[in-house]
N, C-alpha and C positions, 0 to 999 in steps of 0.2 A: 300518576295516570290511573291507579286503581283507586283513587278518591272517588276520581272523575267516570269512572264506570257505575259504582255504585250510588250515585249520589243523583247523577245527570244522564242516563241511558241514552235520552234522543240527540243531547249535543256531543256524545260520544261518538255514536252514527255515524254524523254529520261530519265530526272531523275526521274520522278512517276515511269516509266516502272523498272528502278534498286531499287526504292526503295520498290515497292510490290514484285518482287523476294527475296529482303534480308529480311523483313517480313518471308514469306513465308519457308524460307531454314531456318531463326530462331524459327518458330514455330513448322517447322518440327520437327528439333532439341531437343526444349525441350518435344515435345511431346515423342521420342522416348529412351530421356534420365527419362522421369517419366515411361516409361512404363519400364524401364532395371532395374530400381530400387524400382517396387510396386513386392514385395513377393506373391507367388501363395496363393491362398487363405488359404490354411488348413498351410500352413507356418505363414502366415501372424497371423492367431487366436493365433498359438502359440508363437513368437513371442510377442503377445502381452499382453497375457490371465495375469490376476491377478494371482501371488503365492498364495498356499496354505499354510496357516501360522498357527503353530502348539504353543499355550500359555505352557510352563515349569512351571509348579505353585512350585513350589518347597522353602522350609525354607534354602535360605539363609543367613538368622540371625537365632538365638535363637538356643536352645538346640542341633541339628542335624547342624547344621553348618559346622561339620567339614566334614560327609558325603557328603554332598549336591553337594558340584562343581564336582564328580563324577559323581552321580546319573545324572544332566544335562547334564554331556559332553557323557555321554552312551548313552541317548534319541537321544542329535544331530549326535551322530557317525549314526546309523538309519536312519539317515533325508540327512547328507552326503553320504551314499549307495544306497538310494535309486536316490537321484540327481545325482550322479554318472551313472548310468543305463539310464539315460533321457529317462525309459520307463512309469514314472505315469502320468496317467491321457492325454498321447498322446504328453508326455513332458514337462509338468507343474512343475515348479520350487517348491518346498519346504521350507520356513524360520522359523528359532524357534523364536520366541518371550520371554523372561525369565520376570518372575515377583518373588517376597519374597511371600512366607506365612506365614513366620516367625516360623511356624510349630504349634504355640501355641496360637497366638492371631486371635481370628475366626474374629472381625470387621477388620482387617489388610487384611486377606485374603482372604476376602471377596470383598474389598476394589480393591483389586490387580486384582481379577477376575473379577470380571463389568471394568476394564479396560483395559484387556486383550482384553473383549468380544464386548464394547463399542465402545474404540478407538482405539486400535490396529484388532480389527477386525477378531480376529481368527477364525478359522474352527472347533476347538476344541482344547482338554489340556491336557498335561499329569500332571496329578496330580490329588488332592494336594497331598501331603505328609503324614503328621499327620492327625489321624484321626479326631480330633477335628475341625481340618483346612477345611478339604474335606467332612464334615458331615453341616456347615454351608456355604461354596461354593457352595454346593450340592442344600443345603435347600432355599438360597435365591438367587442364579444369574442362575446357570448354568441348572437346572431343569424350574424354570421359562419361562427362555430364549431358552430351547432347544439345549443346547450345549452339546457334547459328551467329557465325561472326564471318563480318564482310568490311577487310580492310582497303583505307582510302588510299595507302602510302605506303605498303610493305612490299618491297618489289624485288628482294632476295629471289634468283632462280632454283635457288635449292627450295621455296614454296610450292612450288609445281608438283615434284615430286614426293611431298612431305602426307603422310597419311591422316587423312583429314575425316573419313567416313561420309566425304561430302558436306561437312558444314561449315567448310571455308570456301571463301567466296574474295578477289579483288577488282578494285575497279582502276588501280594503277596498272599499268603493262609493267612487266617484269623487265628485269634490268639483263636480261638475254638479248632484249629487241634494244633497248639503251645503248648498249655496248655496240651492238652494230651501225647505231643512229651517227653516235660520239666518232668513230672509227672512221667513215662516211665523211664527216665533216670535218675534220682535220685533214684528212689527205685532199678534199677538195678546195684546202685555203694552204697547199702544198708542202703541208708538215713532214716528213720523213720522220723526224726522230724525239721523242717525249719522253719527259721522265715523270714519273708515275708516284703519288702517294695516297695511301688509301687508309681508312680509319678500322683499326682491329678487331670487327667484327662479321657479323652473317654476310650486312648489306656490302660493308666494304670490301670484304673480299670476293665474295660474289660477284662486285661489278669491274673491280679491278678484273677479274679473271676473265669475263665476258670482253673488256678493253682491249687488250692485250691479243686475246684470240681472232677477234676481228680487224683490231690496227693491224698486224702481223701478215695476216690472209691478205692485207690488200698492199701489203707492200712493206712498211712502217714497220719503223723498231722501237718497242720499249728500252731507254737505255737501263732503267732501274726501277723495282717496282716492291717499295717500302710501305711497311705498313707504318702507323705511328699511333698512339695512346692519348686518349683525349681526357683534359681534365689538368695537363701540365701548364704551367707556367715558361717555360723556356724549349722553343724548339730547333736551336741554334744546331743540334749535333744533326736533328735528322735533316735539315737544311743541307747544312756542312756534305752531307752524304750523297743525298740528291744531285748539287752542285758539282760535287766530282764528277757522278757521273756522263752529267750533260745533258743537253737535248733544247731543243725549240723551243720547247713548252713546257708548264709543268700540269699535269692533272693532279688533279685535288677533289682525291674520293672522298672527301670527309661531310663534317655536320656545320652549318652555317655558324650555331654560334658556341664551338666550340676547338680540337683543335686543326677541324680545316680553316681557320681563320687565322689561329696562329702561326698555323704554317707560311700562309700567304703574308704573315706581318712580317715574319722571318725572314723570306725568303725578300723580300723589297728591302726592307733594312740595309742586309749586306749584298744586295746588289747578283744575288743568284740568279734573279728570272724575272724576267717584268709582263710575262703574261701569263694568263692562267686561262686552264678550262675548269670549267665548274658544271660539273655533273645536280643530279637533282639536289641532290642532299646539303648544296651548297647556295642554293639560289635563295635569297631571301631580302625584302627590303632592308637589314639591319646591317646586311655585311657593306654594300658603297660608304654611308657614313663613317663604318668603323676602319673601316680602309683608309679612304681617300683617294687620288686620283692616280695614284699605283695602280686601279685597279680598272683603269679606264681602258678598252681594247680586249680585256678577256671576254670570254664568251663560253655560255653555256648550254644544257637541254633541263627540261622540265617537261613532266607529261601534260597534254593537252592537245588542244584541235579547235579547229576553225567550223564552229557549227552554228546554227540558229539558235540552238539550244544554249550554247556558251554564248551569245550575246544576252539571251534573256535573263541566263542565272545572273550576270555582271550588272544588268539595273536593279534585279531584284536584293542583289548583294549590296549594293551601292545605297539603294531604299532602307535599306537595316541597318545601314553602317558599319559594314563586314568590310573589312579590308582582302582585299581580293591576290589569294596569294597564290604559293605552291599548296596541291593537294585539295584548294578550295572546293572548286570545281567536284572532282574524284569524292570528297565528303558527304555533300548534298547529296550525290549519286549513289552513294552507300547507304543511306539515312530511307532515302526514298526506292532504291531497292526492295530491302526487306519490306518495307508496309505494305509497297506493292503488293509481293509474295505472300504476304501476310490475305491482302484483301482477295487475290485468288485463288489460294487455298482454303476460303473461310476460315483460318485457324492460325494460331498464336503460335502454336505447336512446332518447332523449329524442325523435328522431324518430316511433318509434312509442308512445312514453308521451306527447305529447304529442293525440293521436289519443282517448284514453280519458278525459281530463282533464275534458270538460261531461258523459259519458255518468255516470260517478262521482259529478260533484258534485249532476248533475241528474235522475237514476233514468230510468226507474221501476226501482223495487226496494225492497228490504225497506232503511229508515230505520237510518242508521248514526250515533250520536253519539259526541260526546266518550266515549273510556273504551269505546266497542264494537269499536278498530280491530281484534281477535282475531275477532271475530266479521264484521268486513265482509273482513277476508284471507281466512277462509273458505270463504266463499261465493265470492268470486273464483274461489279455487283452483278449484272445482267447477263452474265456468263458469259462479253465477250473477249476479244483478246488483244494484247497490246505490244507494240515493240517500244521498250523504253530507248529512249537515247540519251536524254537527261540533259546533264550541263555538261556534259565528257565525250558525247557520239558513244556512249557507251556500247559496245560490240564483246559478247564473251566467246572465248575459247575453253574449248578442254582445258585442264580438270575441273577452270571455273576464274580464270582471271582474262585481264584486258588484252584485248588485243589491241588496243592503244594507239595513241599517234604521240609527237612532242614537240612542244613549243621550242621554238630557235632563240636564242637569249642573247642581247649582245650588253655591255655596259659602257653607257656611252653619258657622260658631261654628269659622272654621279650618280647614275641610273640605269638599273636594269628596266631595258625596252622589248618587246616583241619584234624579231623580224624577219619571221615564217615561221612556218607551219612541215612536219619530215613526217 
């Protein structure tokens, strides 16, 4: 280039002068192609903003296994409607997170929760499940830490009075009102005398005790009331035990597919008892098959209710191809709870979402069901206010759980039916 200066001055010129124009039209250029592709700002935030990420604490291993992939795929059908709507939070995306509780092992689930909360990050949980699970969740990660968790299926009545700092939350009714329901309906198909087995843990002695207390009040004797250990292969002795003692019936506090199944296989075998009741924790499509028709004439409860809401959630369940079970229901309603909470607190912030959680579930405000959460975001957004009812008739009580109703269960040619509503 210094040939070219000294040699040729004017076509020196000439090429600086062309080459600051093509500078100049290429800087134009890309300044005008960054400005056609930087998003307005309130675009731009959203666009970019962190999802809100919902932890599914849910047992899928151990006893309740068979329910479980339900129970999570209801929560995220919730989490799909309301992403659907791109009206929460001014657009902000929603992801589930899933972890095991295993339902029964509290160091597992415990384990699973500081991971959820740790490294996955979440904003809160729906869960846990079993109350054993979600009573040490409670106790060591999620209270600590200040996470909001709202279980679909934990209905131990030692929940109520368990120290939560308010950021527990259920949308199952606890098994205080069960125990009455159960007690109710046995003396009303003229039972006097039951005998009782219940699985060795929160929920089963929990509801066992609740049973007991209200069969009793109304007349009815427990003749024996056995825990049992789940996880065995042979439950010939606690049978044996049962059977001495006697009774009409036998209640079978246990887990569907674990040993309140064995119990029930035991107890047909040798001819102990040919009818059963089946509390929640027992109702599940897997147990008729695994039964047989041993098991036709018993009868159980499951929480639920006869609502507008609960028919909508059961097309939209059916539309997803969710198999529509125990706790379904209760799940979606937990899922869509907190987002609610979420979208009228404006905040992710489990502190202050946990603040909005009864005013949502409990109105006054314009009735939100299954299948309306586009229309209850809304209204949020616009400051106004909502009484969810969901797919449960969701209604809360102090400290923060269901006031509930429960499906009437009978098993009849194979099949657990609906046939009413307590």
């Amino acid at each position: 280039m210094g040939i070219l200066l000294n040699l040729y001055p004017p076509l020196y010129k000439e090429f600086c002068l062309k080459k600051i124009f093509a500078i100049a039209a290429l800087a134009a250029s890309l300044g005008f192609a960054a400005q056609a592709q930087t998003p307005a700002p309130a675009a731009a935030a959203a666009a970019t903003a962190n999802p809100v990420r919902l932890g599914v604490l849910l047992g899928f291993t151990g006893p309740i296994e068979s329910l479980t992939p339900a129970m999570a795929a209801s929560a995220e059908l919730a989490i799909r409607e309301v992403n659907a709507s791109g009206l929460f939070l001014r657009g902000t995306r929603v992801e589930a997170v899933r972890a095991d509780s295993t339902c029964v092992d509290a160091a597992a689930a415990t384990a699973a929760a500081q991971r959820l909360i740790t490294a996955e990050r979440v904003n809160a949980i729906v869960g846990a499940d079993c109350s054993g699970a979600t009573t040490a969740v409670l106790q060591n990660v999620a209270v600590p830490r200040g996470v909001l968790m709202v279980s679909p299926s934990s209905t131990s009545p030692a929940l109520t009075g368990v120290r939560d700092n308010d950021f527990f939350f259920r949308t199952a009714p606890s098994d205080a009102r069960q125990g009455e329901v159960i007690a109710e309906l046995l003396r009303e198909r003229g039972i006097t005398r039951a005998a009782m087995t219940f699985t060795n843990n929160d929920y089963g002695r929990g509801l066992s005790s609740s049973i007991r207390s209200n069969f009793e009040r109304l007349g009815g004797r427990i003749t024996i009331s056995a825990a049992h250990e789940d996880g065995k292969g042979d439950y010939t002795a606690e049978v044996a035990a049962l059977a001495a003692a006697g009774g009409e019936i036998l209640i079978v506090a246990g887990y569907v597919d674990q040993g309140g199944r064995g119990i029930i296989r035991s107890a047909l075998d040798s001819g102990a008892f040919s009818r059963f009741f089946l509390p929640d924790g027992m109702i599940g499509d897997s147990l008729p098959p695994a039964i047989g028709a041993g098991l036709n004439g018993s009868f159980g409860t499951k929480p639920g209710s006869e609502s507008p809401g609960g028919t909508r959630f059961e097309a939209l369940a059916r539309a997803a191809n969710i198999r529509i079970g125990p706790y379904t229901y209760e799940s979606y309603d937990a899922a869509a709870l907190i987002l609610l909470a979420m979208q009228s607190a404006n905040s992710t912030d489990s502190a202050r979402v946990r603040e909005h959680i009864m005013a949502v579930a409990n109105g006054p405000g314009e009735t939100i069901n299954a299948g309306d959460l586009a229309r209850g975001l809304r209204i949020l957004a616009a400051g106004g206010r909502i009484n969810y009812e969901g797919a449960s008739a969701v209604r809360l009580i102090p400290p923060g759980e269901s006031a509930g109703g429960f499906r009437l269960i009978e098993v009849r040619n194979g099949r657990m039916e609906t046939t009413g509503f307590r």
